[in-house]
C-alpha positions as a Markdown table, in Angstrom:
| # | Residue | x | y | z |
|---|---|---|---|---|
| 1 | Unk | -24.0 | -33.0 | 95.3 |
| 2 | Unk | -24.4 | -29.6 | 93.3 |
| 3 | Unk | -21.2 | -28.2 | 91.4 |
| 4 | Unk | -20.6 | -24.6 | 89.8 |
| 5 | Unk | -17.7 | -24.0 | 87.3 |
| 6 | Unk | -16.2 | -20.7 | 88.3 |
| 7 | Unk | -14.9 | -18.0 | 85.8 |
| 8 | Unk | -12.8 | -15.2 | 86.6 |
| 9 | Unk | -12.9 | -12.7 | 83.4 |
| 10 | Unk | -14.1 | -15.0 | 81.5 |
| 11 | Unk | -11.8 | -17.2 | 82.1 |
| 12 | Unk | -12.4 | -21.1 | 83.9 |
| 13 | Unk | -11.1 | -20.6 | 87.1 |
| 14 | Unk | -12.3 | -23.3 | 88.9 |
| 15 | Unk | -14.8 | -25.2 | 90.7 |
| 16 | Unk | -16.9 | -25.2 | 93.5 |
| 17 | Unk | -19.0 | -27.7 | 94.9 |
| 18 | Unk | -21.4 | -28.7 | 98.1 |
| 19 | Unk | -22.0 | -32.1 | 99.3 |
| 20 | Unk | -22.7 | -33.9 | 102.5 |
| 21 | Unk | -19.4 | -32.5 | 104.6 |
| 22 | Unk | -19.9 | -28.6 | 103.3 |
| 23 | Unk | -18.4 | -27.0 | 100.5 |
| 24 | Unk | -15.4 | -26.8 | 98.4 |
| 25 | Unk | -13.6 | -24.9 | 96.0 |
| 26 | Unk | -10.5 | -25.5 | 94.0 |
| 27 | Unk | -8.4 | -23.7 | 91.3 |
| 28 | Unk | -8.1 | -25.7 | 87.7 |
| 29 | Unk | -4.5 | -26.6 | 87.3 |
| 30 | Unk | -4.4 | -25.1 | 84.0 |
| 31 | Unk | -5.6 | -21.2 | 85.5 |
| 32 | Unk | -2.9 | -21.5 | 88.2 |
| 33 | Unk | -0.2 | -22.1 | 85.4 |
| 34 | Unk | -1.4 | -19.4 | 83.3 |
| 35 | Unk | 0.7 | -16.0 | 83.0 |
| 36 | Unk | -1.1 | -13.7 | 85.3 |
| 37 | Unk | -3.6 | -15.3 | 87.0 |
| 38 | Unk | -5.3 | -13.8 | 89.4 |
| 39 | Unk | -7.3 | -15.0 | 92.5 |
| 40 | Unk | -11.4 | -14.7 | 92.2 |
| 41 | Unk | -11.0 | -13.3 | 95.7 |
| 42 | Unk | -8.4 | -11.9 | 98.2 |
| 43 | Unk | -9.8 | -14.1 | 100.7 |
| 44 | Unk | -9.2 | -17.2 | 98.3 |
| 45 | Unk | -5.4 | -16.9 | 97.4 |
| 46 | Unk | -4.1 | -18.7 | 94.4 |
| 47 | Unk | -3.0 | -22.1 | 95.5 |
| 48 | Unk | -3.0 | -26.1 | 94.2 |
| 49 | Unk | -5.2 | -27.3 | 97.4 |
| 50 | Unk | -8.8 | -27.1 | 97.7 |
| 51 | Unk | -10.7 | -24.7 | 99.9 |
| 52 | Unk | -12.8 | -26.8 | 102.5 |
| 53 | Unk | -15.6 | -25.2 | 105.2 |
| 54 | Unk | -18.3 | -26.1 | 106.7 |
| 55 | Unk | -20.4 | -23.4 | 105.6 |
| 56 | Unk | -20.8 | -21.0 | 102.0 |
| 57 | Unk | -17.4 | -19.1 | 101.4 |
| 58 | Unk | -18.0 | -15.4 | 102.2 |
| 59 | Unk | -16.9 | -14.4 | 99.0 |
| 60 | Unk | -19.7 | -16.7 | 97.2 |
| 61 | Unk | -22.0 | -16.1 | 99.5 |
| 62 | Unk | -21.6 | -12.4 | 99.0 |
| 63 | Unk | -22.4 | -12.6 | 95.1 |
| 64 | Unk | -26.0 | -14.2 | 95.7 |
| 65 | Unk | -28.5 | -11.4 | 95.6 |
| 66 | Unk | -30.3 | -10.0 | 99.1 |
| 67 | Unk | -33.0 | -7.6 | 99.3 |
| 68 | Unk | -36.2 | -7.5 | 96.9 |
| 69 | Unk | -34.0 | -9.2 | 94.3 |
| 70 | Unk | -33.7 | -12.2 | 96.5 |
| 71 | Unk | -37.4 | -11.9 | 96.9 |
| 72 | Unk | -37.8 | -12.6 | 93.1 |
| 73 | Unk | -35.1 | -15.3 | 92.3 |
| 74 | Unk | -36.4 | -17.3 | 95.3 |
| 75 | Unk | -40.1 | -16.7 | 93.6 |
| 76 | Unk | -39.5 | -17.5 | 90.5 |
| 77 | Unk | -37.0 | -19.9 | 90.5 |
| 78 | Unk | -38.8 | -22.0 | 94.1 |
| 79 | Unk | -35.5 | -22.0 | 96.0 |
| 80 | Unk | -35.2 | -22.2 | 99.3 |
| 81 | Unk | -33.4 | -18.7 | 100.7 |
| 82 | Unk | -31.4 | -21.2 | 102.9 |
| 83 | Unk | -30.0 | -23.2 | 99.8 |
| 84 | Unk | -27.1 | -20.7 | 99.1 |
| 85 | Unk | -25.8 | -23.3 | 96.9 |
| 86 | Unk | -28.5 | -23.6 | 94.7 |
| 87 | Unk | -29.0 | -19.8 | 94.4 |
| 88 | Unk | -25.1 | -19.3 | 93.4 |
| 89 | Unk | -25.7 | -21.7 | 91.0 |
| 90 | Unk | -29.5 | -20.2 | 89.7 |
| 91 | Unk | -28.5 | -16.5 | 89.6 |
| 92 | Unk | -24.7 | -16.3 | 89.7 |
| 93 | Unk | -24.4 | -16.9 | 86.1 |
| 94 | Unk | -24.0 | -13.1 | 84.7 |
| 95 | Unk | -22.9 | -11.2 | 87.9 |
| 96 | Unk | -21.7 | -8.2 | 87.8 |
| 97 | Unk | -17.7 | -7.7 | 88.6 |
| 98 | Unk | -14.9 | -10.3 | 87.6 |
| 99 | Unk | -16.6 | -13.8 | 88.4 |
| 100 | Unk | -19.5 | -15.8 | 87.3 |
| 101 | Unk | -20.8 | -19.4 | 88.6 |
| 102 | Unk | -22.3 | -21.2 | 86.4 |
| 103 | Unk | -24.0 | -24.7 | 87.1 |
| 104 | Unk | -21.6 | -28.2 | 85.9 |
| 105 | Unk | -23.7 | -31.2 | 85.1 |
């Protein structure tokens, strides 16, 4: 199983994980009950049950890099391109915009 701590802002948002049945992501408890929280994405509303699929949410998928850039992490770093979880997890750590993934232990 790989798992990715999500910050919005700065802030831990949550958590999103693969393992055997696809992938999940659920809000912290503690970021749904704080004053203004906002969702990471549109397509992921604020809410106390996980988000299950079968394949990468979208909205993760869409901050892994494409292009040349893809080219390189998947060079230097010897992921697969069809491990979308392990490339959130290797170069989602400093995106640009509002949320970050970084690898959980």
């Amino acid at each position: 199983m790989k798992a990715g701590r999500v910050y919005h802002k700065g802030v831990a948002a949550g958590t999103i994980r693969e393992d055997e049945n696809g992938f999940v992501f659920a809000y912290d408890a503690e970021y749904l009950a704080r004053e203004g929280a906002q969702p990471v994405s549109l397509t992921l509303p604020l809410r106390e049950e996980p988000y299950v699929s079968n394949v990468m949410f979208p909205f993760f998928d869409g901050l892994i890099p494409e292009g040349w850039l893809l080219d390189v992490a998947v060079e230097s770093w010897k992921i697969n391109p069809r491990d979308r979880m392990g490339l959130l997890l290797t170069c989602c750590k400093d995106c640009i915009g509002a949320v970050s993934v970084e690898p959980m232990e």
